[in-house]
C-alpha beads as a LAMMPS data file, in Angstrom:
LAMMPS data file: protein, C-alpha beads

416 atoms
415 bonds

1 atom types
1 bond types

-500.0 500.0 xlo xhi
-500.0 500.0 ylo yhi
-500.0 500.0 zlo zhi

Masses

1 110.0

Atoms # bond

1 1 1 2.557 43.693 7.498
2 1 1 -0.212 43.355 4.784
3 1 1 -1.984 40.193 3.565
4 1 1 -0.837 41.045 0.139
5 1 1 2.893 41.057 1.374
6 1 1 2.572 37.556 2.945
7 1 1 1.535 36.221 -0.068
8 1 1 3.821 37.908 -2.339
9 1 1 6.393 35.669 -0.499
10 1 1 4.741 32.433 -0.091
11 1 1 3.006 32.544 -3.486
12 1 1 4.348 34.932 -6.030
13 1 1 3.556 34.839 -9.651
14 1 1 5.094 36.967 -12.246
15 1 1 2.971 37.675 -14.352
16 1 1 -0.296 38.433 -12.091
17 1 1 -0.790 40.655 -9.294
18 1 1 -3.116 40.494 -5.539
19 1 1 -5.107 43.566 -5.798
20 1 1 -8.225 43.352 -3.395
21 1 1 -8.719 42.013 -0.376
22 1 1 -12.086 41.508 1.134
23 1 1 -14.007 39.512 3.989
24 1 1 -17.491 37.833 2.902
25 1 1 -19.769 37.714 6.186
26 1 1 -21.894 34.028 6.206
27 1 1 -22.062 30.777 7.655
28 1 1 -18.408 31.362 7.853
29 1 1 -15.708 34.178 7.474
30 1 1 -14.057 33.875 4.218
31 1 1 -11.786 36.174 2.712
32 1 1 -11.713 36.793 -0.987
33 1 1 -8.086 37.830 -2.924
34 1 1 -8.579 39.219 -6.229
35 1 1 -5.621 38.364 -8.762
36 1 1 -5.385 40.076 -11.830
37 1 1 -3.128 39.930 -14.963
38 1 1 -0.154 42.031 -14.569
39 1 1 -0.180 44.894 -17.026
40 1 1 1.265 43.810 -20.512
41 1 1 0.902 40.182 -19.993
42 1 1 0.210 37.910 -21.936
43 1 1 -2.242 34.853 -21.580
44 1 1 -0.676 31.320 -21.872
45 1 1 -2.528 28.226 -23.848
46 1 1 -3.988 25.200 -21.684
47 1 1 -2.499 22.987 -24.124
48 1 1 0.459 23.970 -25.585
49 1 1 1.580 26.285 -23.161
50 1 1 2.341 28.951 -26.159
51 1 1 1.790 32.549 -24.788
52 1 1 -1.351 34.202 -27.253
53 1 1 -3.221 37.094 -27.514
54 1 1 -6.577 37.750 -25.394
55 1 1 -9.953 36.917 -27.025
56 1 1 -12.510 37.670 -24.469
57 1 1 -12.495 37.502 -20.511
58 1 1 -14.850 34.701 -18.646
59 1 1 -16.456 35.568 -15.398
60 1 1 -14.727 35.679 -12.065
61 1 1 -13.738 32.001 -10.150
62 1 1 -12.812 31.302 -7.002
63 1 1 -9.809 29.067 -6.345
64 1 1 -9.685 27.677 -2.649
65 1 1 -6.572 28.419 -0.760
66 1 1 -4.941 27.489 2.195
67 1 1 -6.831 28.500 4.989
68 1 1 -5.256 31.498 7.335
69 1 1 -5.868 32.148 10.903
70 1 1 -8.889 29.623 10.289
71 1 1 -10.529 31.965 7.611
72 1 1 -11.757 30.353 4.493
73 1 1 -9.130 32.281 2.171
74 1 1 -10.287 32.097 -1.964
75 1 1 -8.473 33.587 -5.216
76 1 1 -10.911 35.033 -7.270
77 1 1 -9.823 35.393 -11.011
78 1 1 -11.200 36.042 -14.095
79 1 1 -10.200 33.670 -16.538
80 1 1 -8.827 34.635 -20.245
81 1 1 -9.082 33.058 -23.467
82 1 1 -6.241 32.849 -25.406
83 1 1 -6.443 32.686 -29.144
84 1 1 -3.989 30.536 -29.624
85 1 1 -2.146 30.031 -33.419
86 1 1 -1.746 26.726 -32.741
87 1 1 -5.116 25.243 -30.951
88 1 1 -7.711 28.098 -31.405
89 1 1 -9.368 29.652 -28.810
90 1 1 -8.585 28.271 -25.433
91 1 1 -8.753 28.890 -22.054
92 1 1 -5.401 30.183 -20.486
93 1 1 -3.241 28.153 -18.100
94 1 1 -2.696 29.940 -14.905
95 1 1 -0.307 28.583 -12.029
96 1 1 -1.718 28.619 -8.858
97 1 1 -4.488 26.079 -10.152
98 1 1 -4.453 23.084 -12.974
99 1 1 -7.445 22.744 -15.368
100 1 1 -11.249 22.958 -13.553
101 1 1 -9.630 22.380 -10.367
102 1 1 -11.667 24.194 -7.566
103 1 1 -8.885 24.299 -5.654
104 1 1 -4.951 25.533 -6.153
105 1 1 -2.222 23.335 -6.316
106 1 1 -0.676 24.610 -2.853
107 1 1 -3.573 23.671 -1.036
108 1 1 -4.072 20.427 -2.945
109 1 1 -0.268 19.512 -1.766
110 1 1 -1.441 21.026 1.738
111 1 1 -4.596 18.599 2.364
112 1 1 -2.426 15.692 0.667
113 1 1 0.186 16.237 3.292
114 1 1 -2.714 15.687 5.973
115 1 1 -4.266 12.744 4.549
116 1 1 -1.664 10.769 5.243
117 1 1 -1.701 11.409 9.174
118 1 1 -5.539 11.530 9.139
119 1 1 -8.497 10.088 7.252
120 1 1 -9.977 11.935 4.321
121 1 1 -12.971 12.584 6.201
122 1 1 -11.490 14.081 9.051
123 1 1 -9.084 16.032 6.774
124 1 1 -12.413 17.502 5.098
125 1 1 -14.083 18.170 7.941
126 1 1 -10.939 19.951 10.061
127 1 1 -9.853 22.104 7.110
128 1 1 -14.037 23.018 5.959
129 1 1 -13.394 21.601 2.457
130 1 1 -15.009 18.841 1.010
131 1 1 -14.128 15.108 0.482
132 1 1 -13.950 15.258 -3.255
133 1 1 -11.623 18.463 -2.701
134 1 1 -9.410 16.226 -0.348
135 1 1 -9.577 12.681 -2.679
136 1 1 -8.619 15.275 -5.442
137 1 1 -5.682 16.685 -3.975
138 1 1 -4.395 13.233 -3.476
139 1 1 -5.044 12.020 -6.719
140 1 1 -2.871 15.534 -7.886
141 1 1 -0.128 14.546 -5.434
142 1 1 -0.130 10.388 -6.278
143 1 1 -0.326 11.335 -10.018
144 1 1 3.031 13.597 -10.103
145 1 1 4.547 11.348 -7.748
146 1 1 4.064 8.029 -9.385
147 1 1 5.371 10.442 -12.764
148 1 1 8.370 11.325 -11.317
149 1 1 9.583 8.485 -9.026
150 1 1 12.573 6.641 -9.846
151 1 1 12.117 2.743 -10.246
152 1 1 16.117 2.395 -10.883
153 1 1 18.526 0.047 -8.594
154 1 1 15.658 -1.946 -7.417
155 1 1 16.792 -5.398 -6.410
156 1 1 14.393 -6.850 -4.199
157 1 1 10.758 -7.047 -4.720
158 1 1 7.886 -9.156 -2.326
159 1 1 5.007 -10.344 -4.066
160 1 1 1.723 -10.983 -1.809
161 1 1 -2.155 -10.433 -1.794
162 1 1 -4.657 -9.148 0.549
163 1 1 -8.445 -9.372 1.005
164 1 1 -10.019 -6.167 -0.616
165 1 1 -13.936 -6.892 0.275
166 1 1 -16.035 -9.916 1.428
167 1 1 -16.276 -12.728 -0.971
168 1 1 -12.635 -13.307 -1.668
169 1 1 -12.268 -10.143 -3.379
170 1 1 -8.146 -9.718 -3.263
171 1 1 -5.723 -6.977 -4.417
172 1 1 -2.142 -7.988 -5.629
173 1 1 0.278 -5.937 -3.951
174 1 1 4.218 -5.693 -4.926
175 1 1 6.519 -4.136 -2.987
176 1 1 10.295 -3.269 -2.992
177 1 1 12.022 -4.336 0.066
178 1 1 15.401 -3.702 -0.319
179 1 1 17.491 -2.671 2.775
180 1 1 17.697 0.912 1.340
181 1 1 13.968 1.591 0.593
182 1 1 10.971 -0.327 1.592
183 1 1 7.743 0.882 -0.232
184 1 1 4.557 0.229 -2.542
185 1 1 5.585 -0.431 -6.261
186 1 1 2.145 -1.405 -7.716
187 1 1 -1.460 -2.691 -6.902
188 1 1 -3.265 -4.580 -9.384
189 1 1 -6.991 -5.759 -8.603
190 1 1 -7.495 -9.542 -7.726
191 1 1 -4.405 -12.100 -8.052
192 1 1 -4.998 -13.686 -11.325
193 1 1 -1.795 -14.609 -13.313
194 1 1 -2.976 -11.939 -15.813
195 1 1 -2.621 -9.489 -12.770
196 1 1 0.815 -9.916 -12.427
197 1 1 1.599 -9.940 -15.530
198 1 1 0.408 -6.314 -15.916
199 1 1 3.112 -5.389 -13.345
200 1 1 5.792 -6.914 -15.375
201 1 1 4.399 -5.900 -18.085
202 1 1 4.757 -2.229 -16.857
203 1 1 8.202 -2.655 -14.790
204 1 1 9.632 -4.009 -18.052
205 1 1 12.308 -6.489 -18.750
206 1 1 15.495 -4.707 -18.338
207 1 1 13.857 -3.692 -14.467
208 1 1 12.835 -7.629 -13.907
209 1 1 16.092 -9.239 -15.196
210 1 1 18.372 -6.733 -12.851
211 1 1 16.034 -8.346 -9.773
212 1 1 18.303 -10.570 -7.181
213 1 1 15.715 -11.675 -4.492
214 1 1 11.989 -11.849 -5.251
215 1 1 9.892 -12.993 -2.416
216 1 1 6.085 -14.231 -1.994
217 1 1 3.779 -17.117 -1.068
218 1 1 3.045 -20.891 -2.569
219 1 1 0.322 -19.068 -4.852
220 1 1 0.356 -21.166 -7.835
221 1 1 -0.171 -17.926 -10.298
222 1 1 2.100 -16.018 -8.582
223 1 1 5.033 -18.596 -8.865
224 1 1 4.322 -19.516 -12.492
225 1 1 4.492 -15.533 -13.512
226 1 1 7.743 -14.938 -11.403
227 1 1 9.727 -18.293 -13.032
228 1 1 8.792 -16.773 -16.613
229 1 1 9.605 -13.105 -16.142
230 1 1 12.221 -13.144 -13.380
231 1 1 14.046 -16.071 -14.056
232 1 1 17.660 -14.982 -12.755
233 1 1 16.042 -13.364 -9.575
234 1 1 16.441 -16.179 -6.398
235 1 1 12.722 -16.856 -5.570
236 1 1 12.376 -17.282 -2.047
237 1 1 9.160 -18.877 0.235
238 1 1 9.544 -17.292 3.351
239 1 1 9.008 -19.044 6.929
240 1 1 6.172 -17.160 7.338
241 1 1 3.821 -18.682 4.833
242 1 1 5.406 -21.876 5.779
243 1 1 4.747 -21.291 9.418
244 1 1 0.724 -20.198 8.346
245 1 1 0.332 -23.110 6.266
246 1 1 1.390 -25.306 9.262
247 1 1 -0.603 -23.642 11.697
248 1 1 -3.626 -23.908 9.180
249 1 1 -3.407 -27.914 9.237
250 1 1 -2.767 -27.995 13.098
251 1 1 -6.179 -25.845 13.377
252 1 1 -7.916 -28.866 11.088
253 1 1 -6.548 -31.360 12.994
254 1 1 -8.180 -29.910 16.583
255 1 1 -11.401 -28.972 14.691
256 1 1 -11.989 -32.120 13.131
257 1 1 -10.839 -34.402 16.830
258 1 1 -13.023 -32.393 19.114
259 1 1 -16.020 -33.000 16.863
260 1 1 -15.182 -36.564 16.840
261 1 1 -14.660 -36.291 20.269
262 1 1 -17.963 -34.852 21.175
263 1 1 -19.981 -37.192 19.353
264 1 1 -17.992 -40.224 20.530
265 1 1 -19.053 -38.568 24.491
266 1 1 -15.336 -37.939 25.589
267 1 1 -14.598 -35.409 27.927
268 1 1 -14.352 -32.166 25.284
269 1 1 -10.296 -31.368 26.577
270 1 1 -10.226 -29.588 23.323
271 1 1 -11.838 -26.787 24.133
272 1 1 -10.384 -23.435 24.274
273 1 1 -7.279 -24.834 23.070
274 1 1 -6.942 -23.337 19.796
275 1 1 -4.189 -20.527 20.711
276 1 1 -2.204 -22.592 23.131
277 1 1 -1.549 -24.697 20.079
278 1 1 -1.147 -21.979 17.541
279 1 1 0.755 -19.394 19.204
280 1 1 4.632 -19.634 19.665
281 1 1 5.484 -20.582 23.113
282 1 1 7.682 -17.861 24.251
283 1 1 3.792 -15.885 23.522
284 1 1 1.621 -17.657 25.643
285 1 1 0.084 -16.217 28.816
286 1 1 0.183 -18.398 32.062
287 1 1 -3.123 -19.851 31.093
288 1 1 -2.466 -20.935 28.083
289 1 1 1.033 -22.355 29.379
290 1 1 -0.982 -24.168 31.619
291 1 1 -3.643 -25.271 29.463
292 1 1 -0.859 -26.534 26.852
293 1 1 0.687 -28.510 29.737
294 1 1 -1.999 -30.684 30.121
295 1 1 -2.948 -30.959 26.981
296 1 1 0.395 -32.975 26.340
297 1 1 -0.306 -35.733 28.418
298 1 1 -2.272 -37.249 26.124
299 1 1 -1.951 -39.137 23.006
300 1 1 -3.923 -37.169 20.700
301 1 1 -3.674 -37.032 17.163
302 1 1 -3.371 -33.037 17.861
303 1 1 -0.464 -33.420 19.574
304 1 1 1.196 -35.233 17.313
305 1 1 0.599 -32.665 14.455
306 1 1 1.896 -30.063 17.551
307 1 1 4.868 -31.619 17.851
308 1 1 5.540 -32.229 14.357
309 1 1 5.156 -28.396 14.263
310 1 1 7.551 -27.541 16.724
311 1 1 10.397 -30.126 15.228
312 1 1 9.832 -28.087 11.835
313 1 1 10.752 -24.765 13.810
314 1 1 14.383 -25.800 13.916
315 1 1 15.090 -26.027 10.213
316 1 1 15.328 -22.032 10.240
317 1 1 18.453 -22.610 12.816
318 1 1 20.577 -24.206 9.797
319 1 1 22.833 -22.236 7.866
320 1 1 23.801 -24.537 5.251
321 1 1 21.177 -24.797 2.233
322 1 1 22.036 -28.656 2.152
323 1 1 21.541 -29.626 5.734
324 1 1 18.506 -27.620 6.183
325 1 1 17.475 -29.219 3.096
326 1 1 18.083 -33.101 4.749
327 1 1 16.087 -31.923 7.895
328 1 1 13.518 -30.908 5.431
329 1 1 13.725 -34.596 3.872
330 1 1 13.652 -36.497 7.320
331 1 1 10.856 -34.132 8.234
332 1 1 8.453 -34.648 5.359
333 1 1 9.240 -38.452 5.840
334 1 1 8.162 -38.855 9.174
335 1 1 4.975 -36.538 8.418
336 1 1 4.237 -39.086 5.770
337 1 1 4.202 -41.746 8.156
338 1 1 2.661 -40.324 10.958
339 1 1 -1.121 -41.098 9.374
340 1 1 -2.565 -37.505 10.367
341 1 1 -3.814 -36.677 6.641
342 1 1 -3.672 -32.587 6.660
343 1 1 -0.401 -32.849 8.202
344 1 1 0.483 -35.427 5.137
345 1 1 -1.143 -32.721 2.881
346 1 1 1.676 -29.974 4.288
347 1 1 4.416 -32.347 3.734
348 1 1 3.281 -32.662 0.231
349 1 1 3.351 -29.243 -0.705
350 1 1 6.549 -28.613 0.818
351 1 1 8.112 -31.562 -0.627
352 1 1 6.561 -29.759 -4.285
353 1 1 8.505 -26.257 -3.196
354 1 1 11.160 -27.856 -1.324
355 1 1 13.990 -25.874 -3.822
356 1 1 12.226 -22.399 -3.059
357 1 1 12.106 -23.000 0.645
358 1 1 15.613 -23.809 0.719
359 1 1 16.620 -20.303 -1.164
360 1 1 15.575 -19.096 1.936
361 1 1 18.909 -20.117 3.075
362 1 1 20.763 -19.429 0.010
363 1 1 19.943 -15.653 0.820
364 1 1 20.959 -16.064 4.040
365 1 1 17.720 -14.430 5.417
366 1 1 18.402 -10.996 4.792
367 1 1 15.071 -11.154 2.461
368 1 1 12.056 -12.380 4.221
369 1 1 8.317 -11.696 3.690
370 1 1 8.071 -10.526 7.292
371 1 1 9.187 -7.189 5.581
372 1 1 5.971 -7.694 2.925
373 1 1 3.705 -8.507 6.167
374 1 1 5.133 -5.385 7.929
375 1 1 3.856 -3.400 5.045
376 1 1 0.541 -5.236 4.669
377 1 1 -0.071 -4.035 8.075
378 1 1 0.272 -0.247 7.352
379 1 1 -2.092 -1.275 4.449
380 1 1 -4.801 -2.697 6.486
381 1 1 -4.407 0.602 8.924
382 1 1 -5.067 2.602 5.746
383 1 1 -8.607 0.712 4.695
384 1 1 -9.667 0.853 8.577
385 1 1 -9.057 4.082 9.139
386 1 1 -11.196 5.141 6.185
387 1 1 -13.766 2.224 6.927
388 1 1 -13.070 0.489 3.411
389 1 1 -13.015 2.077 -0.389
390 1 1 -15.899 1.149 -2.081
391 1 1 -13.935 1.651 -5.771
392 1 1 -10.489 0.286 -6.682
393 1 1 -9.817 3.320 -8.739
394 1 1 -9.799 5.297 -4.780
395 1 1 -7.749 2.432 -2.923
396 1 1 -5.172 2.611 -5.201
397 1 1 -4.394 5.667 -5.214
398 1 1 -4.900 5.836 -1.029
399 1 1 -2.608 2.782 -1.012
400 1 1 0.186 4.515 -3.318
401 1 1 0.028 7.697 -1.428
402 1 1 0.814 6.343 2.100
403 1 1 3.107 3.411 1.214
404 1 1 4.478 4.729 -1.983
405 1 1 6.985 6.889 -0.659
406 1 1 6.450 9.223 -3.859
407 1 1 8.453 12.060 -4.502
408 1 1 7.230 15.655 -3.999
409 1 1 7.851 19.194 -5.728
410 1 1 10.202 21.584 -4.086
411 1 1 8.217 24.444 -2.874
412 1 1 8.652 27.952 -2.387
413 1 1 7.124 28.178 0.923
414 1 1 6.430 24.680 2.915
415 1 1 2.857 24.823 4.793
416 1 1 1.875 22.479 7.964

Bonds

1 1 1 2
2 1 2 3
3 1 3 4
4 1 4 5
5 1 5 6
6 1 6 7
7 1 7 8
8 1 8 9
9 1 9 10
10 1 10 11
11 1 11 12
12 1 12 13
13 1 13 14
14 1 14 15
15 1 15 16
16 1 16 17
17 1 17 18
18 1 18 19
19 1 19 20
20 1 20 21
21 1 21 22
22 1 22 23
23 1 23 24
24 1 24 25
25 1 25 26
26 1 26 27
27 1 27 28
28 1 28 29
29 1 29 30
30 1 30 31
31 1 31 32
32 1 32 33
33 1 33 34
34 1 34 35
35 1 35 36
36 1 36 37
37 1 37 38
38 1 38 39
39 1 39 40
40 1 40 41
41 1 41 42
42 1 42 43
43 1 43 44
44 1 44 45
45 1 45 46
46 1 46 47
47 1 47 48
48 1 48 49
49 1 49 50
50 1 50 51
51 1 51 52
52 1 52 53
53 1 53 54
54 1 54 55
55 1 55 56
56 1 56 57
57 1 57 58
58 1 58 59
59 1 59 60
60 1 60 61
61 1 61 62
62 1 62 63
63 1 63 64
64 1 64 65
65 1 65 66
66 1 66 67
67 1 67 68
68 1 68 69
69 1 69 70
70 1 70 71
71 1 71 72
72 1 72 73
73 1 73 74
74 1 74 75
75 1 75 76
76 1 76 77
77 1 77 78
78 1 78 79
79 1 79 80
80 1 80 81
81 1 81 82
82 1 82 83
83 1 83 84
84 1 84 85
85 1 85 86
86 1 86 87
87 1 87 88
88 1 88 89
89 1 89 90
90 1 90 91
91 1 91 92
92 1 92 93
93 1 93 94
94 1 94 95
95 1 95 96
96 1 96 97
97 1 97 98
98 1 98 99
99 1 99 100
100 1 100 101
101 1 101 102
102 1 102 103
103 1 103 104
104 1 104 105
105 1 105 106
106 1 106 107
107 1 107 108
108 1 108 109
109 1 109 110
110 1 110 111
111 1 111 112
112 1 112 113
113 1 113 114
114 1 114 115
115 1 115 116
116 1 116 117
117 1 117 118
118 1 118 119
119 1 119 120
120 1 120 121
121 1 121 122
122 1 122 123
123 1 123 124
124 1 124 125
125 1 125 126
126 1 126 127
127 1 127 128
128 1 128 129
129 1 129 130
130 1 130 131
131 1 131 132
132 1 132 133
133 1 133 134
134 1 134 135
135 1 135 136
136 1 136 137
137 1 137 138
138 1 138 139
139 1 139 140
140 1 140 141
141 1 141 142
142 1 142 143
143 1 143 144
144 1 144 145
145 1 145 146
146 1 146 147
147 1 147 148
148 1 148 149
149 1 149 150
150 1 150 151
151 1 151 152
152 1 152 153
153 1 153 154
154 1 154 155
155 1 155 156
156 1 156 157
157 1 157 158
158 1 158 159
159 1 159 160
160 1 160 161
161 1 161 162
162 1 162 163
163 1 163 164
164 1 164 165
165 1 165 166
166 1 166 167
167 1 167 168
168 1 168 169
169 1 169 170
170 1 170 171
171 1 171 172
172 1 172 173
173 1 173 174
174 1 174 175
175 1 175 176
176 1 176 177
177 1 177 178
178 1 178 179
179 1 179 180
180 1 180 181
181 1 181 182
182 1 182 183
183 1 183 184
184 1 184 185
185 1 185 186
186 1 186 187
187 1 187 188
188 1 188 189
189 1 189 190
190 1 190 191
191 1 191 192
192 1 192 193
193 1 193 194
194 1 194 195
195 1 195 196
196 1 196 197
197 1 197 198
198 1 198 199
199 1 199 200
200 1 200 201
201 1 201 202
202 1 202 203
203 1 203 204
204 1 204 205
205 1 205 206
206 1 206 207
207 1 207 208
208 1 208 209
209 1 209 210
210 1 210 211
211 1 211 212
212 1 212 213
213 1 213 214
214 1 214 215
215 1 215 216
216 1 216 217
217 1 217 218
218 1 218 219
219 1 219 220
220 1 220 221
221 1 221 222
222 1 222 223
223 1 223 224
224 1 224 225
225 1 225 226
226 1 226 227
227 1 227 228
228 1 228 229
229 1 229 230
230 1 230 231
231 1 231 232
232 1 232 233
233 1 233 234
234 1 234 235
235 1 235 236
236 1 236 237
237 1 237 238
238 1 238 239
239 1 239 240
240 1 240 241
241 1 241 242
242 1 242 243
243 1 243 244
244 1 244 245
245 1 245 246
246 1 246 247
247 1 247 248
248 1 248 249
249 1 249 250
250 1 250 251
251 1 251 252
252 1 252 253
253 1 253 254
254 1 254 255
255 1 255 256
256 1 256 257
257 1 257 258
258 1 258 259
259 1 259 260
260 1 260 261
261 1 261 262
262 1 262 263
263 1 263 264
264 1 264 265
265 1 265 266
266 1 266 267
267 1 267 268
268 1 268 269
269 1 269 270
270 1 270 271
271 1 271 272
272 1 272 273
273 1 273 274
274 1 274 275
275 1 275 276
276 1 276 277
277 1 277 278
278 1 278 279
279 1 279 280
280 1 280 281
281 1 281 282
282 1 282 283
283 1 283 284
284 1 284 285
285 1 285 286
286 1 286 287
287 1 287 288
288 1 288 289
289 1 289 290
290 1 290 291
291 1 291 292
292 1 292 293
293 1 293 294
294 1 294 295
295 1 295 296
296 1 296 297
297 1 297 298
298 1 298 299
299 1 299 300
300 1 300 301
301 1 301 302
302 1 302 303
303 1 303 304
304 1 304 305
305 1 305 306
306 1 306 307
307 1 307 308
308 1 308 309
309 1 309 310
310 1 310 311
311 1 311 312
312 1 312 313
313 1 313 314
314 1 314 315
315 1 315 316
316 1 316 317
317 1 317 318
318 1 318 319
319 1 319 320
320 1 320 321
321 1 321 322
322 1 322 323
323 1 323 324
324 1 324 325
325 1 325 326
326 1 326 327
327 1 327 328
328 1 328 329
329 1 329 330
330 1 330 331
331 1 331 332
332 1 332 333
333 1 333 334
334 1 334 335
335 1 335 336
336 1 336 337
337 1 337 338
338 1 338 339
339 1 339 340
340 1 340 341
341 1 341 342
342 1 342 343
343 1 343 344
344 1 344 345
345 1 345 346
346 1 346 347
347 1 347 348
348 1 348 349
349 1 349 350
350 1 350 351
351 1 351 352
352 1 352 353
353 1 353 354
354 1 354 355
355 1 355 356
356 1 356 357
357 1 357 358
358 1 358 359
359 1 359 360
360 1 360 361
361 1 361 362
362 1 362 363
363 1 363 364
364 1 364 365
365 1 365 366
366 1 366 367
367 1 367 368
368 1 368 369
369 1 369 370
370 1 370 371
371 1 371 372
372 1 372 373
373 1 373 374
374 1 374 375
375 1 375 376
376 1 376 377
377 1 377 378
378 1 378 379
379 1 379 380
380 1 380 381
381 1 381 382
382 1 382 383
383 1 383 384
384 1 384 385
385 1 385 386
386 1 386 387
387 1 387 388
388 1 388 389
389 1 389 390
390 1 390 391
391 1 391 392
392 1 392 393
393 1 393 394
394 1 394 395
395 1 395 396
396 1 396 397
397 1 397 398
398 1 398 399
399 1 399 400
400 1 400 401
401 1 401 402
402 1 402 403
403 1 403 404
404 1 404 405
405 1 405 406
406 1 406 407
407 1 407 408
408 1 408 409
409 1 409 410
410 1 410 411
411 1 411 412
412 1 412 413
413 1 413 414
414 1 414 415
415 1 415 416
């Protein structure tokens, strides 16, 4: 079976023709296929797409292809230009490639496909291409995807953010979690209430009034976007903010007794205690068990906030939004009284979101964030495996293609 016969059935075009084959001795084996216009044809306009006449012939170009047998394979093509009635002279659209693309589209769909298993670097380096080639092809594949996803029936989105760079540098990411279909929707750079707005802006009010559950955190821009432009949509705080929060004021509590600790000269029993006191119980190794043991004999002001913790991990055993909701009440009241001021400051700010916590229950549970974190892990996979993006512009469009679940051309012939 010839070369030319393989390709005729993996990559046929009508109007042009393989007629040479030929290997190129170098650093590396590469084998040149020369296409030419079928006889008769005529050339078709980059911008209209309006079949013309032939003005003059450009010199040959090669067009990287998929690779066979690990040979470098290239199309090599002389391009026409048309003289178009409509635009002038332009040069003609062919269809194994799109504008100055180096590359065809095949193989841009090829190395896409493979940069979502594998970093761009590696991708570049297994397939002897190089990374602009590979953040290209993803761009070509993200671009046609986003254009041709559907965005209808969605009913649950989670709102959340997630440190870009050093220096509190944060991306806004929304995502749609319903049962159905969990992916990326959009990624706007820092979380600034004008950065959500953009998203609304852009998923439009028909899309944000047909929302039922909308999940994210106690981020004041975040909450005063979502009231305005989602207003029928049941805005929900999930536990596991709640839980952070918590854990955030325990961890100032401990911090700011063992200092006082040390300086008054008491025996430092704080040490090494952070996780014990952090970590859920059912978690903790036998060391830490052990360590936690003692650690409740005494009458710390940490082990009050502990055990204020723990009591606040049965209000997500309720069913009923206005029991859970009197727990809630007696909680915050006895925080309140209990002196220990960043456990007082939690208290507060619950008491302030006390009707979003308890949608939680109106929903019953089936939305919770611990979908959104799910996702933000994949995310954080995606920036370590490539080591960071330096430029939004490139993290976006990484972050779309792995967790945006975009839709994809139907192709003649489907390569690994």
């Amino acid at each position: 079976m010839q070369i030319k016969t393989i390709l005729n059935r993996v990559q046929k075009h009508s109007s042009f023709v393989y007629v040479d084959m030929r290997f190129i001795d170098g650093d590396a084996v590469e084998l040149e296929i020369v296409i030419r216009p079928r006889v008769g044809s005529r050339a078709t306009c980059s911008l209209c797409g309006k079949r013309g006449s032939t003005y003059d012939t450009l010199a040959s170009r090669r067009f990287q292809f998929i690779p066979l047998w690990g040979i470098l394979v290239f199309f090599v093509y002389a391009m026409r230009r048309v003289d178009c009635s409509r635009c002038g002279v332009k040069v003609e659209q062919v269809p194994w490639a799109e504008g100055k693309s180096p590359i065809t589209t095949s193989y841009a769909w090829f190395l896409s496909g493979w940069a979502k298993r594998m970093s761009w670097k590696e991708v570049a380096e297994a397939f002897r291409t190089s990374w602009d080639n590979v953040s290209r092809a993803v761009g070509l594949a993200v671009a046609w995807g986003l254009h041709h996803r559907d965005l209808g029936g969605i009913e649950a989105i989670g709102v959340d953010e997630v440190l870009w760079h050093r220096g509190h540098k944060y991306l806004t990411v929304v995502y749609q979690i319903d049962g159905h279909c969990r992916r990326l929707l959009w990624v706007g750079k820092e979380r600034t209430t004008e950065t959500l707005e953009t998203f609304f802006r852009g998923f439009g009010f028909c899309r944000a009034f047909r929302l039922v559950y909308l999940c994210s955190d106690m981020w004041k821009p975040y909450l005063n976007v979502i009231a305005q432009r989602a207003p029928g949509a049941l805005h929900i705080l999930d536990r596991y903010h709640i839980v952070a929060k918590l854990n955030k004021a325990i961890d100032e509590v401990r911090a700011e007794e063992a200092k006082r600790m040390t300086q008054d000269g008491y025996e430092p029993i704080l040490k090494n205690s952070r996780w014990p006191l952090l970590k859920n119980p059912k978690n903790l190794t036998d060391r830490q068990s052990e360590k936690l043991s003692d650690l409740l004999q005494y009458n710390l002001k940490t082990i009050r906030a502990y055990l204020l913790k723990e009591e606040f991990q049965l209000l997500w055993e309720y069913v009923s939004p206005a029991w859970a909701g009197k727990f809630l009440d007696r909680w915050c009241t006895k925080v309140m009284r209990s002196r220990i001021e960043p456990m007082k400051k939690m208290a507060r700010t619950i008491r302030s979101h006390r009707e979003l916590i308890l949608n939680w229950f109106e929903a019953e549970g089936t939305i919770s964030a611990g979908i959104v974190e799910g996702l933000n892990n994949k995310l954080k996979v995606t920036f370590r495996r490539a080591y960071g993006y330096k430029y939004f512009k490139t993290t976006e469009t990484a972050l779309y293609h792995t967790l945006g679940r975009l839709p994809e051309p139907e192709f003649a012939h489907r390569f690994f």
